[in-house]
C-alpha positions as CSV (number, residue, x, y, z in Angstrom):
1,X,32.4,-3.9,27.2
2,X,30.8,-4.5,30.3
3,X,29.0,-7.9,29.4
4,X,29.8,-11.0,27.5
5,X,28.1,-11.2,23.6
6,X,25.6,-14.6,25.9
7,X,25.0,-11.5,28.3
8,X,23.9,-9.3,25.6
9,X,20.4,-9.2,26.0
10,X,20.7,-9.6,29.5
11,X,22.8,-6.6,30.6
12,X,20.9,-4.5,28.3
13,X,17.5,-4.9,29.5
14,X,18.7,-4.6,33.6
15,X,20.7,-0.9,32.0
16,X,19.5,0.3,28.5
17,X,17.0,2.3,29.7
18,X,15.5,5.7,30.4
19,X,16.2,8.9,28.3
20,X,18.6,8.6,25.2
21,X,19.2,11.5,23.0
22,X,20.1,11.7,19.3
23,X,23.4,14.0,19.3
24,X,23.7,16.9,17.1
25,X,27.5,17.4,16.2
26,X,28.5,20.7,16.3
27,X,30.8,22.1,13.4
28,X,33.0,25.1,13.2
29,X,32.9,28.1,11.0
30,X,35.1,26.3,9.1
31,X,33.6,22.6,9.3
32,X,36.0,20.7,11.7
33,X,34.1,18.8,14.5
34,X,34.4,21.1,17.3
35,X,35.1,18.6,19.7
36,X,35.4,21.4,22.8
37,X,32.0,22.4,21.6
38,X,30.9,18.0,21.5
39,X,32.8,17.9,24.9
40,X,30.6,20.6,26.7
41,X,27.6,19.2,25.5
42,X,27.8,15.9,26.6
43,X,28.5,17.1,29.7
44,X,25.3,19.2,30.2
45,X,23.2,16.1,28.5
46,X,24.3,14.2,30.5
47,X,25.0,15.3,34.3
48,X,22.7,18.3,34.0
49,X,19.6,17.2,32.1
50,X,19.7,13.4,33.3
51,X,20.0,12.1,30.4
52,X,20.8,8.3,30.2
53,X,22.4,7.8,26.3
54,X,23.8,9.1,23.9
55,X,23.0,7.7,20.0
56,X,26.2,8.6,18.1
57,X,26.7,10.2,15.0
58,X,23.0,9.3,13.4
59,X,21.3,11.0,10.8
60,X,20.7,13.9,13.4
61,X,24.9,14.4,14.3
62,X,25.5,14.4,10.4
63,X,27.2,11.3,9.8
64,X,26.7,11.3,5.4
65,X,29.1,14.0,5.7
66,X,31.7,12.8,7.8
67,X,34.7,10.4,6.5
68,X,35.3,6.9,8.3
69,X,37.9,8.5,10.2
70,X,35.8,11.1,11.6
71,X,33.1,8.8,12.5
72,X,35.7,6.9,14.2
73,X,36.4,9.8,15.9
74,X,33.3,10.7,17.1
75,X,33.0,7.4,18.4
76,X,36.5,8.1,20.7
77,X,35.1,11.5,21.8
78,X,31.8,10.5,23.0
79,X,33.3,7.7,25.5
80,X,35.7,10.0,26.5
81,X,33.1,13.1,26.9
82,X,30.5,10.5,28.8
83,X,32.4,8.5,31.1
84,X,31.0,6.9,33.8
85,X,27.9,9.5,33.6
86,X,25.9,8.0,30.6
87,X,25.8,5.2,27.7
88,X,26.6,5.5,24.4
89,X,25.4,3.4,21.4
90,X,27.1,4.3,18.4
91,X,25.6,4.5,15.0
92,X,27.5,1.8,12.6
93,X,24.9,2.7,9.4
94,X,26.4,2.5,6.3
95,X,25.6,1.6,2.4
96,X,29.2,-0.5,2.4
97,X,29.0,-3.6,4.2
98,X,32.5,-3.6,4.9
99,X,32.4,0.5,7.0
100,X,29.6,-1.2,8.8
101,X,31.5,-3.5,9.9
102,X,34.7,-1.5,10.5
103,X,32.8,0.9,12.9
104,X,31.2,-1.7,14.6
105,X,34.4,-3.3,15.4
106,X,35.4,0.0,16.3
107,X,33.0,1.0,18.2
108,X,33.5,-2.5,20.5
109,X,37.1,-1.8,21.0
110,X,36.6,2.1,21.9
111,X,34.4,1.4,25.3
112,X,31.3,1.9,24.1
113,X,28.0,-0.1,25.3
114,X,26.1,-0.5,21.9
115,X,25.9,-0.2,18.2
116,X,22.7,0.7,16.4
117,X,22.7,-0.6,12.7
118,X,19.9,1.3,9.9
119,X,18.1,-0.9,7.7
120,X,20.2,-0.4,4.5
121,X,18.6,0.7,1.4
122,X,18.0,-1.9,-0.7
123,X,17.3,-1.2,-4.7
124,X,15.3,-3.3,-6.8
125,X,14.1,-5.7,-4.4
126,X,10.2,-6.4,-3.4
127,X,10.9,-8.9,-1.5
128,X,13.5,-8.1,1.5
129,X,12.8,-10.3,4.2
130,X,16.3,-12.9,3.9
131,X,18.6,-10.3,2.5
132,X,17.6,-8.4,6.1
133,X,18.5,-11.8,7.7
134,X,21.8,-12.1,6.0
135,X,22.6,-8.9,7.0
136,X,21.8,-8.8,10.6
137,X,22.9,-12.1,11.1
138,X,26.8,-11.5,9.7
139,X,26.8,-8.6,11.9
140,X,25.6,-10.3,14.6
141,X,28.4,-12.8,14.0
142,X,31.0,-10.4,13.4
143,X,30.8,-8.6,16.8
144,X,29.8,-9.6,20.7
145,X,28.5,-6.0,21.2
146,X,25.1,-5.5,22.0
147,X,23.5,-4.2,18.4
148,X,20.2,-2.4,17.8
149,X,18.0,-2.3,14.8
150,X,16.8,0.8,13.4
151,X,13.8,0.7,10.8
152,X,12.6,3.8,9.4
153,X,11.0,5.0,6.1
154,X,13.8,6.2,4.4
155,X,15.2,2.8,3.6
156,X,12.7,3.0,1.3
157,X,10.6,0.1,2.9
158,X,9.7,-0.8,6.6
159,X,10.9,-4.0,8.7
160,X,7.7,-6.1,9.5
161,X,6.8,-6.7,13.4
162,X,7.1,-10.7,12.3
163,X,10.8,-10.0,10.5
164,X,11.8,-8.4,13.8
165,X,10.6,-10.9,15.6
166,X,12.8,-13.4,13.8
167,X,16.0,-11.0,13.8
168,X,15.0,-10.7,18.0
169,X,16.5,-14.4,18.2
170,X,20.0,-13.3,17.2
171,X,22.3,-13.7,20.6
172,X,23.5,-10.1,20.9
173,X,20.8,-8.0,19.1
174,X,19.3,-5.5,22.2
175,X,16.8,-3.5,20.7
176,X,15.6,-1.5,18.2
177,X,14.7,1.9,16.8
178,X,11.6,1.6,15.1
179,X,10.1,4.4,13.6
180,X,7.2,3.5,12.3
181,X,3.1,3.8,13.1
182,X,2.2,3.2,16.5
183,X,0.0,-0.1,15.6
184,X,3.1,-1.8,14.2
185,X,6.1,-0.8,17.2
186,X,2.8,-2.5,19.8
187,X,3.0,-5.7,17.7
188,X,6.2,-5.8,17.3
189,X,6.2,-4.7,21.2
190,X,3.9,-7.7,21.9
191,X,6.1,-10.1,19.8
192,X,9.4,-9.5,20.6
193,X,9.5,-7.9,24.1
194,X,10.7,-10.6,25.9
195,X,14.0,-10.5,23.9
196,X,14.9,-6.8,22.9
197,X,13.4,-3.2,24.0
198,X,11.6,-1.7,21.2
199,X,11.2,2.0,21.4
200,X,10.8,4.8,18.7
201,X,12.3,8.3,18.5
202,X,8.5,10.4,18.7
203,X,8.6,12.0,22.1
204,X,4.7,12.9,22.2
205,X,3.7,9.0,22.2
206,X,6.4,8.6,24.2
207,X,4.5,8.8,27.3
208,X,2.0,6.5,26.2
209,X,4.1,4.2,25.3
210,X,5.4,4.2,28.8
211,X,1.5,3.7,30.4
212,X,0.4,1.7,27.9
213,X,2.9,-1.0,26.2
214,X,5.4,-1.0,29.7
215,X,8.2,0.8,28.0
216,X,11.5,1.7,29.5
217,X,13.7,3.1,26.8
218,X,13.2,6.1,25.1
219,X,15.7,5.6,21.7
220,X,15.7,8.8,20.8
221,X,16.0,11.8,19.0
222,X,16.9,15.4,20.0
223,X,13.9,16.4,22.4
224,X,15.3,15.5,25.0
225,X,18.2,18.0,25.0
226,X,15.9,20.5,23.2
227,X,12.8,20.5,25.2
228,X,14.5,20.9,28.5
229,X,17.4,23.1,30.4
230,X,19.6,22.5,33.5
231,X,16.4,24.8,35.5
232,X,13.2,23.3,33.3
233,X,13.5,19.2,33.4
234,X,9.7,18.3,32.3
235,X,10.7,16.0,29.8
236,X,12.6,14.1,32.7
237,X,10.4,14.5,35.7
238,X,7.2,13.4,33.6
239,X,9.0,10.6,32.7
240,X,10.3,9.3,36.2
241,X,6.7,10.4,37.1
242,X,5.3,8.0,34.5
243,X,8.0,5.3,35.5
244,X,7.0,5.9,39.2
245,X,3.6,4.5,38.0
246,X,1.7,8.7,38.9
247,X,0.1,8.4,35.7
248,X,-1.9,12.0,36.8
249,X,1.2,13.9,37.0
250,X,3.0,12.6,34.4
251,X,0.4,13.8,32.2
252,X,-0.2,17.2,33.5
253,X,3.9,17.6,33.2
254,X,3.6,16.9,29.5
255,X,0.6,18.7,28.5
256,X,2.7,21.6,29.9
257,X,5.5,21.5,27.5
258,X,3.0,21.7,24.8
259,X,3.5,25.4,23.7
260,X,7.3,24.5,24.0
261,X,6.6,21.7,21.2
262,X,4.7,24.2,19.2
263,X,7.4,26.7,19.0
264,X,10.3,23.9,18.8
265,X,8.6,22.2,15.7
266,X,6.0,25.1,14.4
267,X,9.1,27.6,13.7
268,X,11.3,24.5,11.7
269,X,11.9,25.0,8.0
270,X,11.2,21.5,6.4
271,X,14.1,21.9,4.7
272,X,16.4,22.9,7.7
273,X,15.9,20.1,10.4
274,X,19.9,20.5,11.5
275,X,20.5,24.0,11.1
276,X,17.2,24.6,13.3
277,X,18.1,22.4,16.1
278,X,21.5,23.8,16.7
279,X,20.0,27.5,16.5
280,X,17.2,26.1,19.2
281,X,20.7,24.8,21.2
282,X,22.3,28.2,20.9
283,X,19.3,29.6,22.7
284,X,19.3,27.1,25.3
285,X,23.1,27.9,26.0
286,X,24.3,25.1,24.2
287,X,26.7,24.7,21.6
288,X,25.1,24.4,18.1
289,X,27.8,25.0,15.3
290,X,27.4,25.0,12.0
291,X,26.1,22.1,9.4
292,X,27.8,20.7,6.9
293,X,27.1,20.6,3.5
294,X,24.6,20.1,1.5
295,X,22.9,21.0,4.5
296,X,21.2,24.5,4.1
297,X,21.7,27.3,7.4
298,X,18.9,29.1,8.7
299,X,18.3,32.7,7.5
300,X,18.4,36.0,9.7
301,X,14.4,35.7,9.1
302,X,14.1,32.2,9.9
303,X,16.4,33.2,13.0
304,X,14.5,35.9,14.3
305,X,10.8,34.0,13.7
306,X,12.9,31.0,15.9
307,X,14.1,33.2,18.5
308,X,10.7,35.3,19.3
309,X,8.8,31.7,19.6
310,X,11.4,30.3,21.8
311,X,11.7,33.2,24.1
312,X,7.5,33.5,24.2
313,X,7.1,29.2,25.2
314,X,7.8,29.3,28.6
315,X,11.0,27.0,28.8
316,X,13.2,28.2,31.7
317,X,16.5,29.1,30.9
């Protein structure tokens, strides 16, 4: 680590900032983590596309089908692949306490800059507020590595903007993922901003959210590596045009990518969020892979309805 766990907050707010991506994890025919494939990848994310960070093995990269050894893995890989090029912040999410804890400590002895820990899912309970606080607080005592938050539906509940507030105050907690309704992330925004960068993964408000609330993290999903090539950066240059304070030009550069959206997201099976993503990345040139099950693959149809939008929206290749 670069920083002391009293520096936490510190260090991250002066260099967690920018672009982060959500990484896909390619598989092979056969289900092994291509890690040539991974390698490649990072490279282009990272030295071609500008991209700043690189959330680990989330729920995009597949982690519920990976062993703990293979998130460990992953975790080894991306350090290596990124270098001196990007930031990493690995995802530590787990059911059992105990592989949360395991990766975390992992993850702080491999090099990398950041963990990001899901609100776990929590059955029975009405009332979550300080079983969260238990939680966050042992990891927070567990590790000196800068840790963000991550709310988001599928806990089955949401993390209030007050409850965030109050987990802000823990020494080496950074940030957080917070994916909920724009009125809440601006409280919570409002609250909380002068100890951890809140961000959300929806690339659409994320422009706003730079204009409007003063954001400087995008934490992240897999627009950023989708919606752009090494020749077509709009994500990118409306963002450092937004950053630059040319609030005129950083609009006009995202209204552009608008039919790119629509065929990106119109053309996705609901059912198929992985296996559409790494078809879109074969398009763009990059390594894709297979998905793992239970995951379902695209058909031929689903293919050719993909491929016909994606070479009629206007992205450069």
């Amino acid at each position: 680590m670069n920083y002391t766990r009293s520096d936490a907050k510190e260090y991250a707010r002066a260099n967690m900032k920018g672009i982060w991506a959500a990484a896909l994890m390619p598989f092979t025919v056969d289900h092994r983590i291509d890690e040539d494939g991974f390698r490649a990848n990072v490279h282009h994310w990272t030295q071609e596309l500008g991209i700043e960070g690189l959330f680990i093995s989330g729920k995009q990269g597949e982690f519920f089908s990976m062993t703990l050894e293979e998130r460990k893995r992953t975790f080894d890989l991306a350090v290596e692949a990124t270098g001196d090029h990007g930031q990493t912040i690995m995802s530590c999410s787990d059911q059992n306490f105990d592989v949360v804890l395991d990766l975390a400590q992992h993850a702080q002895s491999c090099g990398a800059d950041y963990i990001v820990v899901h609100a776990p899912a929590l059955h029975f309970h009405t009332e979550q507020d300080e079983t969260l606080l238990r939680y966050y607080s042992k990891i927070s005592e567990s590790v000196d590595i800068g840790i963000a938050l991550w709310s988001h539906p599928s806990s089955g509940y949401l993390m209030s903007p007050e409850l965030c507030n109050r987990l802000a105050d823990l020494e080496n907690v950074v940030a957080i993922k917070y994916s909920v309704d724009r009125s809440m992330y601006a409280e919570l925004t409002a609250l909380a901003s002068d100890r951890i960068q809140v961000s959300t993964a929806s690339e659409p408000e994320w422009l706003d959210n730079i204009l409007e609330l003063d954001w400087k993290l995008y934490l992240c999903s897999s627009p950023p590596f989708l919606l752009q090539s090494a020749k077509d950066r709009r994500m990118y240059d409306y963002t450092q045009a937004a950053l630059a304070g040319d609030a005129d030009k950083a609009r006009d550069i995202s209204r552009s990518l608008d039919p790119v959206r629509d065929a990106l997201w119109g053309t996705r099976p609901p059912e198929k969020p992985h296996s559409h993503q790494k078809y879109w990345q074969e398009l763009l040139g990059q390594v894709g892979g297979a998905v793992r099950f239970p995951l379902l693959e695209l058909t031929d149809e689903e293919k050719a309805i993909t491929r016909e939008a994606f070479e009629q929206c206007g992205l450069e290749v």
